[in-house]
C-alpha positions, 0 to 999 in steps of 0.5 A, spaced: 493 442 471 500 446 473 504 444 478 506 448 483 513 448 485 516 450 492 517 457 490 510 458 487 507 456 494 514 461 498 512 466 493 505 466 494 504 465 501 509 470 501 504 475 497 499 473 501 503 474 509 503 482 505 496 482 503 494 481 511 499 486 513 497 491 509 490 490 512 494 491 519 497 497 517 490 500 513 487 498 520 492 502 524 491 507 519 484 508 520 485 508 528 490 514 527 485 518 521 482 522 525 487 527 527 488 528 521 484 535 521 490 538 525 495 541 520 501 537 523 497 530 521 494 532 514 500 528 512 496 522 513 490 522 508 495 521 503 499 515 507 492 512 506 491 513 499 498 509 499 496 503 504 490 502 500 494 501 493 499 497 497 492 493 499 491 493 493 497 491 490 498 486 495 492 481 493 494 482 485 500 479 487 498 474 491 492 472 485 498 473 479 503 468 484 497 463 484 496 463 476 489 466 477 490 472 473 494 476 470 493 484 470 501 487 467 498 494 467 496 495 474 502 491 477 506 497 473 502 503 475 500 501 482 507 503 485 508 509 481 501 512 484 503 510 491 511 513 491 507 519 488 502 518 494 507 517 499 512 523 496 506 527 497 505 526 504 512 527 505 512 534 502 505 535 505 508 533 513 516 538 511 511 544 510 507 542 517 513 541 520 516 549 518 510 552 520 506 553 512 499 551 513 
């Protein structure tokens, strides 16, 4: 059986603080979705593609940090989509804003 040190439980509890803000921000998101069939608001379907991954990502830490699983690929390839997904709607929310539609 491992012991856990301090750290292991900060750094868990910790991941898991993360996990439930980003079920905050994907609520406040959901809140905020149905303006998204205005042109100046479409950037927001790309932002809840990246807060859904956060989600994701969050729990897989918080299982990783616990010694449950382990999932390397995921950790790694996780963050490269959701910049992708955030520069999108970066991009997506510039050319609403210069008036292209």
């Amino acid at each position: 059986m491992d012991v856990f040190t301090a750290y292991d439980w900060i750094y868990g509890i910790s991941q898991l603080a993360a996990a439930f803000l980003s079920v905050a921000a994907l609520t406040l998101t959901l809140v905020i979705y149905p303006l998204h069939k205005r042109p100046e608001h479409r950037a927001w379907n790309y932002v809840l593609v990246a807060i859904i991954l956060f989600g994701i990502e969050a729990v897989l830490a918080a299982l990783n940090a616990f010694g449950i699983t382990s999932q390397p690929l995921l950790a790694q390839t996780l963050p490269g989509v959701m910049l992708g997904a955030i520069i999108a709607a970066l991009v997506v929310q510039l050319q609403a804003n210069k008036g292209c539609t």
